[in-house]
C-alpha angles and dihedrals in degrees: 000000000000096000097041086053082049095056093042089054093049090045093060088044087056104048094044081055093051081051091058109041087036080078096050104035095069094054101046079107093075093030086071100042091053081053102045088050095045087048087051106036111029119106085258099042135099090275116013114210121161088202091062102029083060088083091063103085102042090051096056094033104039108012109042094041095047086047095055089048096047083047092040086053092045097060091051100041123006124251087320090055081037089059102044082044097066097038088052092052092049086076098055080052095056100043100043118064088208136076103287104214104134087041085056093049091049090042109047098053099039085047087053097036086057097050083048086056083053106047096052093038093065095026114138082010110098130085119260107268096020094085108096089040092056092038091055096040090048091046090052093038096053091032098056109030080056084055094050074046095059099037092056109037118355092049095057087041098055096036077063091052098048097039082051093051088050088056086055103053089041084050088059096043093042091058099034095252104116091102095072094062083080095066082071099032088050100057095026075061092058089057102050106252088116090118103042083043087056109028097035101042118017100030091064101049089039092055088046095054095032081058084058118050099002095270150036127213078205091082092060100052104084096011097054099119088206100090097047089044084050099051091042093050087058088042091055104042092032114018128094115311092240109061104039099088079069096048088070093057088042089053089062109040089042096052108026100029096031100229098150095174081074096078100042095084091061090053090055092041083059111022092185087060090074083072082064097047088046085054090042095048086040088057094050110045085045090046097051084050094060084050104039095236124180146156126219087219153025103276104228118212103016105241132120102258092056092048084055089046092056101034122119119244121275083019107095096094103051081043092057100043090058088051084048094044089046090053102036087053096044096053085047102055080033094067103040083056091065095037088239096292108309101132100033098110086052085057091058096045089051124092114287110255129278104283121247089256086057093045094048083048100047129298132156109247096202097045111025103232119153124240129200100296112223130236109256147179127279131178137176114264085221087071086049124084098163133049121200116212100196121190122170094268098012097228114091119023089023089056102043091044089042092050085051090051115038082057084060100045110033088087085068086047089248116155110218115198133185122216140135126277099245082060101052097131116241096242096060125140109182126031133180116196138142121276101248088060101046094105092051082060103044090053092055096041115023092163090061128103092237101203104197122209134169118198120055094215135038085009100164078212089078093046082054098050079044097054087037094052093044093042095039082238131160116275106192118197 
C-alpha cells in the first residue's frame, strides 16, 4: 500500500507540473525570440540599439505574461477560457512592476475555471437567440471584473512573491549554497517534473533577474546537458552489456537535440546513478558561480546548440566549461557507481526488471520488487486505427518517439499522433507513454488501452505494438 500511495502522490505531482508547464511549452517559441532579441539589442548585447531593445520590456512584461494566461484559459476552457484568460492576466500585468509569470499561471486558469462555472450554471437555460449576446457579455464581465481583481490585489500580492522567491535565490548564491538545490532538480528530473521544475519555478524568477542585468544563472540549473551526458557516457562505457548499443543514440539526441527524457529511463534503470547526475548538476551550477555564467533565456530544449544561441556576449566560454565540469563530474561519480564495468555481465545474467504494469502497480523503484499487478484493458490493434504517443508536454519525448514510429506503422494505415498527457482526449483507445507516467494516463483516460515502455530507444515494447498492428493481434495495457 506504501508504494501505491507513493505513485499516486507522484502522479499528482506529475500532473500539477504538466499544468504548469502546459502554460509555458507552447510559447517557448516567444520566449526565444524575446531572448534572442535581448542577446542581440541590450546595451550589453552583440549589437546594442535602443530602437530595437525597446521591444524588450513589453515583451517580458506584456507579451509573454498575456500569452501564458490565454494558454493557461485555454486549457481550462477552451478559446472562450483562452480569452478571459488573457484579459484577467492583464491585470496582474498592470498592478506588478515585474514579469508576471506566476500571476499568469494563477490567472489564466481561475479566470477560465470561473467562466466554466458560468457556462454550466446557465446551460439550456437561455432564450433562443440570446445566446451570442449572453456568451460575449459573460466572457467580458467575468474577464474584466478578474483583471480589476488582479490590479488591485492579486498583482501586489504576487510582485511580493516574486521579489520573496528572488531573495531566496540571492540568499543561496550569496552564501554558496545554490548547488544544493540539485540534490532536489536532479531526482525531481527522473521523474519527469523537469519541465514544471523549469518553466514553473526558475523561469519566472530568471527572466526576472536576465531583465535585469542581461542574464540569469536560473536558466542553467535544470537545462545544463552535462549531467545526463555524464551519466550516458558511464552508462556507455560501464553500465550492463545490454543496453549500451541504445546509450550512443541517447547521447545524441540528449546533448545536441535536448531531449533530456531521454536520459530518465537510465536513472531509474540505476537508481544509484541519480547520485551521478546530483554531483554533475552540483558542479555545474558552482561552477557557473565562480565564473558568473549566465543565460538571457530559458534554453529549450536543453541542448547545446540552444544554450550557444541565448548566451550573452563574451559569455560562451564560462558557459561551456560548467557543461564540461558537469559532465566531467558526473561520469565520474557515474563510474565509480558501477565500479568501471566489472559486474556488468552479472547484470546481464540477472532477472530482467519489474515490468511497467508492476511498476504502475507497485513496485519499488529502487529495489524491483513486484507488486500486485493490476487487471487492466486490452484491445485488438485491427479496431485501432491511431496510436497516441503521450509525454508530459508533448513536445519533446512524445515527438521524437511519434516520428519513429509513424515511419513503422504507416505500412498497416495506423496514425500516430504526439500530445501531452493532460490532452489525451477522452475518447482514446491506444496510448503509448513511459512507464513512470502511466498512472498520470490512466487517470485521464481510463477507458484507454495504456501501453508502458522504458526505455525511449531499442524498447522491445515498440517491436510488440509493430508485430500487434501488423498481425491484428491483442495489445494489453
Amino acid at each position: 500500500m506504501k508504494n501505491l500511495s507513493g505513485n499516486g502522490f507522484r502522479a499528482r505531482v506529475q500532473r500539477f507540473g504538466g499544468h504548469l508547464a502546459g502554460m509555458i511549452m507552447p510559447n517557448i517559441g516567444a520566449f526565444i525570440a524575446w531572448g534572442l532579441i535581448t542577446a542581440m539589442f541590450i546595451p550589453t548585447g552583440w549589437t546594442p540599439n535602443a530602437t530595437l531593445a525597446g521591444l524588450v520590456d513589453p515583451m517580458i512584461k506584456v507579451l509573454l505574461p498575456v500569452l501564458i494566461g490565454y494558454t493557461g484559459g485555454r486549457m481550462v476552457h477552451g478559446q472562450r477560457g483562452a480569452v478571459v484568460g488573457a484579459v484577467a492576466t492583464m491585470g496582474v500585468v498592470v498592478g506588478a512592476d515585474q514579469p508576471m509569470f506566476l500571476g499568469a499561471m494563477i490567472m489564466g486558469p481561475l479566470a477560465a475555471l470561473a467562466l466554466k462555472g458560468f457556462d454550466r450554471l446557465v446551460a439550456g437555460k437561455i432564450r433562443s437567440g440570446f445566446e451570442m449576446l449572453v456568451d460575449n457579455f459573460s466572457a467580458g464581465i467575468i474577464g474584466g471584473a478578474i483583471a480589476l481583481v488582479g490590479v488591485l490585489g492579486i498583482g501586489p500580492v504576487m510582485e511580493g512573491l516574486t521579489t520573496a522567491a528572488g531573495n531566496a535565490v540571492d540568499f543561496l548564491v550569496d552564501n554558496g549554497l545554490l548547488p544544493l538545490v540539485s540534490i532536489i532538480v536532479e531526482p525531481a528530473k527522473a521523474l519527469f517534473l523537469n519541465n514544471a521544475i523549469n518553466h514553473g519555478v526558475f523561469g519566472p524568477i530568471g527572466a526576472d533577474q536576465s531583465a535585469e542585468v542581461g542574464q540569469s544563472l536560473m536558466f542553467m540549473i535544470e537545462t545544463n546537458p552535462g549531467p545526463g551526458l555524464g551519466v550516458l557516457v558511464a552508462m556507455f562505457l560501464f553500465g550492463p552489456r545490454k543496453i549500451r548499443p541504445t546509450v550512443p543514440g541517447a547521447m545524441i539526441i540528449q546533448f545536441l537535440g535536448g531531449i533530456h527524457e531521454i536520459y530518465f529511463p537510465y536513472l531509474l534503470m540505476k537508481p544509484k546513478m541519480i547520485i551521478a547526475a546530483i554531483a554533475g548538476g552540483m558542479a555545474g551550477v558552482g561552477t557557473a558561480m565562480i565564473t558568473n555564467s549566465g543565460l538571457v533565456s530559458t534554453p529549450a530544449p536543453g541542448s547545446i546548440f540552444a544554450y550557444l544561441a541565448v548566451t550573452p556576449r563574451g559569455g560562451h566560454l564560462s558557459v561551456l566549461a560548467s557543461i564540461a565540469v558537469a559532465a566531467g563530474v558526473a561520469f565520474v561519480v557515474g563510474a565509480v557507481l558501477l565500479r568501471f564495468g566489472r559486474g556488468a555481465d552479472a547484470d546481464d545474467a540477472a532477472p530482467p526488471p519489474a515490468t511497467p504494469e508492476a511498476t504502475d502497480a507497485g513496485t519499488d523503484t529502487a529495489t524491483d520488487t513486484p507488486g500486485p499487478v493490476a487487471t487492466r484493458h486490452s484491445v485488438l490493434a485491427s479496431e485501432v486505427d491511431t496510436l497516441l504517443v503521450a509525454c508530459d508536454a508533448g513536445m519533446g519525448s512524445s515527438v521524437m518517439l511519434a516520428s519513429q514510429l509513424r515511419t513503422r506503422l504507416e505500412p498497416y494505415g495506423v496514425t500516430v499522433k504526439h500530445l501531452p498527457i493532460n490532452e489525451l482526449p477522452a475518447d482514446a483507445r491506444l496510448v503509448l507513454t513511459h512507464a513512470d507516467l502511466v498512472a498520470r494516463a490512466r487517470s485521464v483516460v481510463p477507458g484507454a488501452v495504456v501501453v508502458p515502455f522504458r526505455m525511449f530507444l531499442g524498447d522491445p515494447v515498440f517491436d510488440e505494438v509493430e508485430q500487434a498492428f501488423k498481425e491484428g493481434g491483442e495489445l494489453r495495457g
